[in-house]
Biopython code that builds the backbone (N, CA, C, O; Angstrom):
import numpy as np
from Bio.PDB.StructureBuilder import StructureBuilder

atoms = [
    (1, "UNK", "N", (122.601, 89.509, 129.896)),
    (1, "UNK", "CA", (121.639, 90.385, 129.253)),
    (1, "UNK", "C", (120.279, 90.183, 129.907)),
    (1, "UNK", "O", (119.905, 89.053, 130.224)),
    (2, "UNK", "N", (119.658, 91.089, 130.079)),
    (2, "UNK", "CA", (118.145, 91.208, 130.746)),
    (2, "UNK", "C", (117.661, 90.838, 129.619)),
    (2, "UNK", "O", (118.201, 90.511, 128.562)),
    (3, "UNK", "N", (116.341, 90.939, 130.018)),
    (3, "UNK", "CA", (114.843, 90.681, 129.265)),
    (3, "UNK", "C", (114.853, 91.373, 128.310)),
    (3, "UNK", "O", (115.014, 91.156, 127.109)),
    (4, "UNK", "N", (114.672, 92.239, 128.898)),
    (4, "UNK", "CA", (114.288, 93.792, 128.249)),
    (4, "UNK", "C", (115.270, 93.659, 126.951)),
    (4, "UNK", "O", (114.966, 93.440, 125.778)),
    (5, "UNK", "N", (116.692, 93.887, 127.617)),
    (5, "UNK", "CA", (117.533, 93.964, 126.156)),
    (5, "UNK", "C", (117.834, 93.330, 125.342)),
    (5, "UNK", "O", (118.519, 93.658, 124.372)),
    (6, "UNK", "N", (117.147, 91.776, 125.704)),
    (6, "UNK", "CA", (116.951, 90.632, 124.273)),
    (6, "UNK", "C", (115.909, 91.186, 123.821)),
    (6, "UNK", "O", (116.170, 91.531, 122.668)),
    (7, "UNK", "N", (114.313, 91.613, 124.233)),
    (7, "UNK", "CA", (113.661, 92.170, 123.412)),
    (7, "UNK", "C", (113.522, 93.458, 122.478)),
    (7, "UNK", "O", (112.718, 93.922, 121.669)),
    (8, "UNK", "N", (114.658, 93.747, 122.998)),
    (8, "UNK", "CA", (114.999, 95.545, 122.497)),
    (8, "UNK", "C", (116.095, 95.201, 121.420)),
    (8, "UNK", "O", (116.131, 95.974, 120.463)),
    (9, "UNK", "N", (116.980, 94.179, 121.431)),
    (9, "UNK", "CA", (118.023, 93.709, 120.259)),
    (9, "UNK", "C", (117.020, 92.700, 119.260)),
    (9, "UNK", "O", (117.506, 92.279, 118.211)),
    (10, "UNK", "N", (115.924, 92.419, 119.553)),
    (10, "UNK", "CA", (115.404, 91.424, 118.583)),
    (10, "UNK", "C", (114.540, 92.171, 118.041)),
    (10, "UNK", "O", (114.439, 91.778, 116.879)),
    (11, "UNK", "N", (113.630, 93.313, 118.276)),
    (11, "UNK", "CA", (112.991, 94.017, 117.974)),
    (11, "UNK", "C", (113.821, 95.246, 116.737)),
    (11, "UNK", "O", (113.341, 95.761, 115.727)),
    (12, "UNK", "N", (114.934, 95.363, 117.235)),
    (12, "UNK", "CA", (116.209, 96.220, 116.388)),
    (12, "UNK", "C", (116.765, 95.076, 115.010)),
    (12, "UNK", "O", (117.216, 95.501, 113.946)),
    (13, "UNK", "N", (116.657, 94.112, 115.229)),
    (13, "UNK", "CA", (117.583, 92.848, 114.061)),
    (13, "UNK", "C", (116.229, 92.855, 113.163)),
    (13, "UNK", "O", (116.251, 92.755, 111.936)),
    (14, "UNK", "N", (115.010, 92.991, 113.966)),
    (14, "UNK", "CA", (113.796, 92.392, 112.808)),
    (14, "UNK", "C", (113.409, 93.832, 112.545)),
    (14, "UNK", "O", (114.307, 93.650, 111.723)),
    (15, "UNK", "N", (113.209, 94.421, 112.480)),
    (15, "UNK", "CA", (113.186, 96.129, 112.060)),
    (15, "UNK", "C", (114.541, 96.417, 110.845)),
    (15, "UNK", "O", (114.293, 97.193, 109.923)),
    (16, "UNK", "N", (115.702, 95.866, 110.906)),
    (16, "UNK", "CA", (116.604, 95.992, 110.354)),
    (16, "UNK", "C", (116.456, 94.659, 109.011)),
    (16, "UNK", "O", (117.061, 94.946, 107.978)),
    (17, "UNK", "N", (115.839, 93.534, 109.014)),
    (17, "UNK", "CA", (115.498, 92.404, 108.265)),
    (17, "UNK", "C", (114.341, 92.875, 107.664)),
    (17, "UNK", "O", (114.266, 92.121, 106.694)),
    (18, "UNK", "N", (113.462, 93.566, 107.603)),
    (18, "UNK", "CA", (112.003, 93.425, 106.910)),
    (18, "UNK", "C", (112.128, 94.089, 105.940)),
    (18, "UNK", "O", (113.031, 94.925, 105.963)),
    (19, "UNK", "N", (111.363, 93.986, 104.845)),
    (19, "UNK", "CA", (111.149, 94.520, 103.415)),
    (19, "UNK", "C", (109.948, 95.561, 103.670)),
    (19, "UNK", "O", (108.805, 95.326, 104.063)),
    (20, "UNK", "N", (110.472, 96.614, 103.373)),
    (20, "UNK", "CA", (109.912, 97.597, 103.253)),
    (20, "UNK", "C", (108.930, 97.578, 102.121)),
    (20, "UNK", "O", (109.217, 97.007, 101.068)),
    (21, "UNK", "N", (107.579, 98.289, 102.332)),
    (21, "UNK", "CA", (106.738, 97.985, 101.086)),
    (21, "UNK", "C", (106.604, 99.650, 100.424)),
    (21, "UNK", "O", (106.549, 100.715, 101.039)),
    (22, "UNK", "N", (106.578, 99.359, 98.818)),
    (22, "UNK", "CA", (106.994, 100.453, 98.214)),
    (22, "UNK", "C", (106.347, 101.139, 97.692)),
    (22, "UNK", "O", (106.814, 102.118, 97.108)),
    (23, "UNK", "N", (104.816, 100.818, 97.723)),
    (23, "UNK", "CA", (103.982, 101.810, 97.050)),
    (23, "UNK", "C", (102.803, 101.644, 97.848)),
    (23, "UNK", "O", (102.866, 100.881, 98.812)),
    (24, "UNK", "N", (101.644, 102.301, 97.564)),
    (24, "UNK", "CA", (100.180, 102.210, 98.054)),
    (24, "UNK", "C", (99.526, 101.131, 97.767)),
    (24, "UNK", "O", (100.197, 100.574, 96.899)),
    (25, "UNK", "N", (98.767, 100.622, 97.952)),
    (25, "UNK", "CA", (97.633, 99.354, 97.493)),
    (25, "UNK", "C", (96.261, 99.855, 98.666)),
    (25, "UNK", "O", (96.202, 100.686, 99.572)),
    (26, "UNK", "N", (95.317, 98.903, 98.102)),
    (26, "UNK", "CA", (93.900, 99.144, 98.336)),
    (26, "UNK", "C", (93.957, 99.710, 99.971)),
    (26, "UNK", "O", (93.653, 100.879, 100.208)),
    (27, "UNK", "N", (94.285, 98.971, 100.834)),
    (27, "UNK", "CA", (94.236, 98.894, 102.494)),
    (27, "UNK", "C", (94.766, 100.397, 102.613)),
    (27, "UNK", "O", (94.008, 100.976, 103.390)),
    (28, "UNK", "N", (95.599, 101.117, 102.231)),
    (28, "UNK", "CA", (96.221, 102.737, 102.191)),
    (28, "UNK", "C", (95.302, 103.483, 102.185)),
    (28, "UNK", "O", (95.099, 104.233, 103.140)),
    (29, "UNK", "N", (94.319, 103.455, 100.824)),
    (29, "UNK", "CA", (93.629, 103.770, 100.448)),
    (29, "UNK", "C", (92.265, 103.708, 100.747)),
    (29, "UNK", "O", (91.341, 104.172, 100.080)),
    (30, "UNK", "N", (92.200, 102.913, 102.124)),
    (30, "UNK", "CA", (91.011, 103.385, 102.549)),
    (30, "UNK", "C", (91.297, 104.121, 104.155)),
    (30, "UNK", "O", (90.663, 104.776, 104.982)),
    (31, "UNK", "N", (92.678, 103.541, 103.979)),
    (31, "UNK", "CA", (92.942, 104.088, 106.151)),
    (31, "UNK", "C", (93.464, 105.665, 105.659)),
    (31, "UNK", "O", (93.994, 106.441, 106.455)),
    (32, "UNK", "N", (93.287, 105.902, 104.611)),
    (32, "UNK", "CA", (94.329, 107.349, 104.649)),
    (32, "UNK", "C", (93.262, 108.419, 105.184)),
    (32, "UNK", "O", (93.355, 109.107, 106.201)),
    (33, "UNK", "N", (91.949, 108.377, 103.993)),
    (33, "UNK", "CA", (90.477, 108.864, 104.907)),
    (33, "UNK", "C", (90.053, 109.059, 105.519)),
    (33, "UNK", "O", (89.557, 110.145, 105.819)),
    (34, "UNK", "N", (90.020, 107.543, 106.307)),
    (34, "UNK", "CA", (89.624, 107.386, 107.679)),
    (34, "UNK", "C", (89.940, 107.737, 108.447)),
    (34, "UNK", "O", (89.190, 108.161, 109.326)),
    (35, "UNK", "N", (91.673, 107.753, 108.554)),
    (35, "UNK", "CA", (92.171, 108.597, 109.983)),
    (35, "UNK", "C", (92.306, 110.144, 109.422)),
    (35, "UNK", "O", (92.533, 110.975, 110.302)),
    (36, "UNK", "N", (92.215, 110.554, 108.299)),
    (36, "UNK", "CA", (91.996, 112.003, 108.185)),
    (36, "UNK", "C", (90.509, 112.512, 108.648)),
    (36, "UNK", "O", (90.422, 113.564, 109.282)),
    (37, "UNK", "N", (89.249, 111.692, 108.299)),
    (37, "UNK", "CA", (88.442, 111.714, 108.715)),
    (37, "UNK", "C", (88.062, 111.917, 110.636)),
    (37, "UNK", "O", (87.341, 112.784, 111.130)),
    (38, "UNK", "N", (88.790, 110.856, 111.345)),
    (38, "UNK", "CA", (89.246, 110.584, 112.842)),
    (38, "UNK", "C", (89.645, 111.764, 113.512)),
    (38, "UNK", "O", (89.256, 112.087, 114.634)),
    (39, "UNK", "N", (90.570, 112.512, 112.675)),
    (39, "UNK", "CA", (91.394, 113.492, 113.396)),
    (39, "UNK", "C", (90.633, 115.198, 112.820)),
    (39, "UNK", "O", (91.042, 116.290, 113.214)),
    (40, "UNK", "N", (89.898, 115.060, 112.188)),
    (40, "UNK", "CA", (89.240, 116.195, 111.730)),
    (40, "UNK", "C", (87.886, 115.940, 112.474)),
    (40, "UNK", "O", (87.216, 116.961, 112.629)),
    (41, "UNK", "N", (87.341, 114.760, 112.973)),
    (41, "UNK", "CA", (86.330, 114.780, 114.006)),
    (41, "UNK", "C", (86.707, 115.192, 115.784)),
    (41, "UNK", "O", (86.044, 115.848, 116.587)),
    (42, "UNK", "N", (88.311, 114.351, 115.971)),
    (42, "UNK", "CA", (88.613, 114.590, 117.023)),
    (42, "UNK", "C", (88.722, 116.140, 117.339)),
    (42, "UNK", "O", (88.482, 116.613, 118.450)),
    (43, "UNK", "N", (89.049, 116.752, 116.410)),
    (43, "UNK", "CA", (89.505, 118.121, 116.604)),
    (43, "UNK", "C", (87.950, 118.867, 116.749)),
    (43, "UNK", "O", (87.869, 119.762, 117.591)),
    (44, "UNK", "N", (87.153, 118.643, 116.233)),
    (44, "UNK", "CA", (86.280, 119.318, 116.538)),
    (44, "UNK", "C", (85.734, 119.283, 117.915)),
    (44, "UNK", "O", (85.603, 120.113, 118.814)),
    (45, "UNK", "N", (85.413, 117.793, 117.731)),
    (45, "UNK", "CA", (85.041, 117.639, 119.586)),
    (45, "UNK", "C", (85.737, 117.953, 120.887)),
    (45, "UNK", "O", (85.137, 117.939, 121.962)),
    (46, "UNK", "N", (87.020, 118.235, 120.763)),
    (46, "UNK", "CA", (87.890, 118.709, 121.174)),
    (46, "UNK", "C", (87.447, 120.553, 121.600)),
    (46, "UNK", "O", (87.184, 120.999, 122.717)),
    (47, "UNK", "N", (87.488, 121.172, 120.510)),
    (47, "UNK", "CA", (87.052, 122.334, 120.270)),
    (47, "UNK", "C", (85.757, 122.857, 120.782)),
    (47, "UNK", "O", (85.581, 123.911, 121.394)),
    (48, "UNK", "N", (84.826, 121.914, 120.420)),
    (48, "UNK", "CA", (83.409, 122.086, 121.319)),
    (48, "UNK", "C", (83.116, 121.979, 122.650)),
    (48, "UNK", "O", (82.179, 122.459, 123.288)),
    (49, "UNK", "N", (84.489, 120.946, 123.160)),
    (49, "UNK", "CA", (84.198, 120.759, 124.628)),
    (49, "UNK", "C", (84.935, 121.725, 125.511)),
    (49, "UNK", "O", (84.806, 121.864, 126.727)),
    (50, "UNK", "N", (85.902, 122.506, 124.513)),
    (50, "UNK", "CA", (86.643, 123.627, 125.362)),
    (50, "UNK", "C", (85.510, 125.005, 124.920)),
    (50, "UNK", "O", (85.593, 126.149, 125.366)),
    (51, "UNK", "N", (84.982, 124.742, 124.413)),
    (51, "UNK", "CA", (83.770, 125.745, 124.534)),
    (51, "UNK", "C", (82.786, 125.948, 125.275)),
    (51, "UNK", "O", (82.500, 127.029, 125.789)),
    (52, "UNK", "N", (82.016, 124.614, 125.420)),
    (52, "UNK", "CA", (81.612, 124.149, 126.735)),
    (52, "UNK", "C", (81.959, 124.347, 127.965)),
    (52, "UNK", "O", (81.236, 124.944, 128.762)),
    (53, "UNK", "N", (83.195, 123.826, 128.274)),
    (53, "UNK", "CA", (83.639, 124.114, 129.400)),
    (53, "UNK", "C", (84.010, 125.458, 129.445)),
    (53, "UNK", "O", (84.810, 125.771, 130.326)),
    (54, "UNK", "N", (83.591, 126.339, 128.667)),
    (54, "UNK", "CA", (84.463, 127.912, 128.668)),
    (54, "UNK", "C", (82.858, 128.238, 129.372)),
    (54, "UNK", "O", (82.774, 128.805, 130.461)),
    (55, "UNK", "N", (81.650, 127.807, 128.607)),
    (55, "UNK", "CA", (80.630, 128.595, 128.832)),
    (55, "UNK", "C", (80.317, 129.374, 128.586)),
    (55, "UNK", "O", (79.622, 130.160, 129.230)),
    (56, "UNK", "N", (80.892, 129.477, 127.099)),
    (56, "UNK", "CA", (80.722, 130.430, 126.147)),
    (56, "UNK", "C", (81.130, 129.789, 124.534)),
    (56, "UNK", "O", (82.240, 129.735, 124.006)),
    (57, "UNK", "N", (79.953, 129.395, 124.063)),
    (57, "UNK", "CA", (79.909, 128.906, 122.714)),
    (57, "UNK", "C", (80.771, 130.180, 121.836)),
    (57, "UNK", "O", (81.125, 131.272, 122.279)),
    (58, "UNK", "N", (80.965, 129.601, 120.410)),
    (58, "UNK", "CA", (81.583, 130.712, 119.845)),
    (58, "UNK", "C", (80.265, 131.126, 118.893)),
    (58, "UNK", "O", (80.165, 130.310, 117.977)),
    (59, "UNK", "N", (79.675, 131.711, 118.866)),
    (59, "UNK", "CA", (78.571, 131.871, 117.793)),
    (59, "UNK", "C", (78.840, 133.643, 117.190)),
    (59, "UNK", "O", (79.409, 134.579, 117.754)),
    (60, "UNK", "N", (78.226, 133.572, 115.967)),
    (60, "UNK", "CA", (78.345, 134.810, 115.649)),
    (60, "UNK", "C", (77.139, 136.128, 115.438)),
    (60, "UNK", "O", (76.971, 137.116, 114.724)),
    (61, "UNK", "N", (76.256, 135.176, 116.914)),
    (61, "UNK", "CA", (74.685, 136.380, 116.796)),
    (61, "UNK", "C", (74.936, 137.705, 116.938)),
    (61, "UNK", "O", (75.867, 138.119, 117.628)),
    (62, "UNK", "N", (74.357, 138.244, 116.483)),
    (62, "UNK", "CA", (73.995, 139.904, 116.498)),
    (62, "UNK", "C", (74.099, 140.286, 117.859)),
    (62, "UNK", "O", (75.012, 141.013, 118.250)),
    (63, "UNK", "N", (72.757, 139.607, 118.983)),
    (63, "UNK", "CA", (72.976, 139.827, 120.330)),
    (63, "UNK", "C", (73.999, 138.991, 121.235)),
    (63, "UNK", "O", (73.782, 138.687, 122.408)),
    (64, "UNK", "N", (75.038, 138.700, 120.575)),
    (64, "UNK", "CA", (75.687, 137.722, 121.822)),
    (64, "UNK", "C", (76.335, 138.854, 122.544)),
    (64, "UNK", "O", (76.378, 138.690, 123.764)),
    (65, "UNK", "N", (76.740, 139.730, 122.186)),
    (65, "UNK", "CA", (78.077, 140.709, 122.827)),
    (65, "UNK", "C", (77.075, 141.685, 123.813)),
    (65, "UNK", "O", (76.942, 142.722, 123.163)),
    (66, "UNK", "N", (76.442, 141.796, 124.874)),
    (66, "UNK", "CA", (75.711, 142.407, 125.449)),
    (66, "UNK", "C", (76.452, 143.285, 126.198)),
    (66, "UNK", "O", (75.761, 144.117, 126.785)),
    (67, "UNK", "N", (78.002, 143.392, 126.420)),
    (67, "UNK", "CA", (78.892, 144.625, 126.791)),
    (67, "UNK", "C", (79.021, 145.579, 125.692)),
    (67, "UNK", "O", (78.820, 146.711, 126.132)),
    (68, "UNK", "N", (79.307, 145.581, 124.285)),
    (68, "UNK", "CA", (79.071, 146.001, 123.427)),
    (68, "UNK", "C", (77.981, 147.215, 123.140)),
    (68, "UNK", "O", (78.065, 148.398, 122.811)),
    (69, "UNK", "N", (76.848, 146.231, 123.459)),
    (69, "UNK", "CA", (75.387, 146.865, 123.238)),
    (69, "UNK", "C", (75.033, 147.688, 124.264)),
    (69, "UNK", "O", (74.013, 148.374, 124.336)),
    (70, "UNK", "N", (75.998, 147.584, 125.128)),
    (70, "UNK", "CA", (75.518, 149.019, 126.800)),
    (70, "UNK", "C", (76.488, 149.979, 125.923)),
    (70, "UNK", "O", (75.973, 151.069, 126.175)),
    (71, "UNK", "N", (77.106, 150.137, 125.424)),
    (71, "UNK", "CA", (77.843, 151.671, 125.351)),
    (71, "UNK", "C", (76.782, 152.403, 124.292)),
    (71, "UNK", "O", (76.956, 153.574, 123.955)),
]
sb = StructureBuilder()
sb.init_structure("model")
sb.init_model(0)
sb.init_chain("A")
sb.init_seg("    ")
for serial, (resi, resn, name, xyz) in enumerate(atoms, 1):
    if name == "N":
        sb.init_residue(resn, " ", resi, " ")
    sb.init_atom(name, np.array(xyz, "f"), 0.0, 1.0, " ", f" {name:<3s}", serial, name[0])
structure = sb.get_structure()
């Protein structure tokens, strides 16, 4: 047996041995936020920088559409 597949069978026996925990407690209850918080920031910045890089913000001025305003 390689390396690898003693660590891949011991990693499988202790995954298969551990006690699962069954309800929420305090530590849940503050990471649940936080990474909802994380991923509702990531997404924005995300969003802003493909705007950026578009070179074209999304805004909703009166004068942004200047093809519009020639007809």
């Amino acid at each position: 047996m390689s390396i690898l597949e003693i660590a891949l069978a011991s990693q499988i026996w202790a995954r298969r041995h551990e006690r699962r925990q069954l309800g929420l407690d305090d530590a849940d209850a503050v990471k649940i936020p936080l990474r909802t918080v994380f991923v509702v920031m990531a997404f924005v910045l995300l969003i802003s920088g493909l705007n950026l890089a578009a070179g074209s913000p999304s805004t909703l001025v009166a004068g942004s559409a200047p093809a519009v305003a020639e007809r």
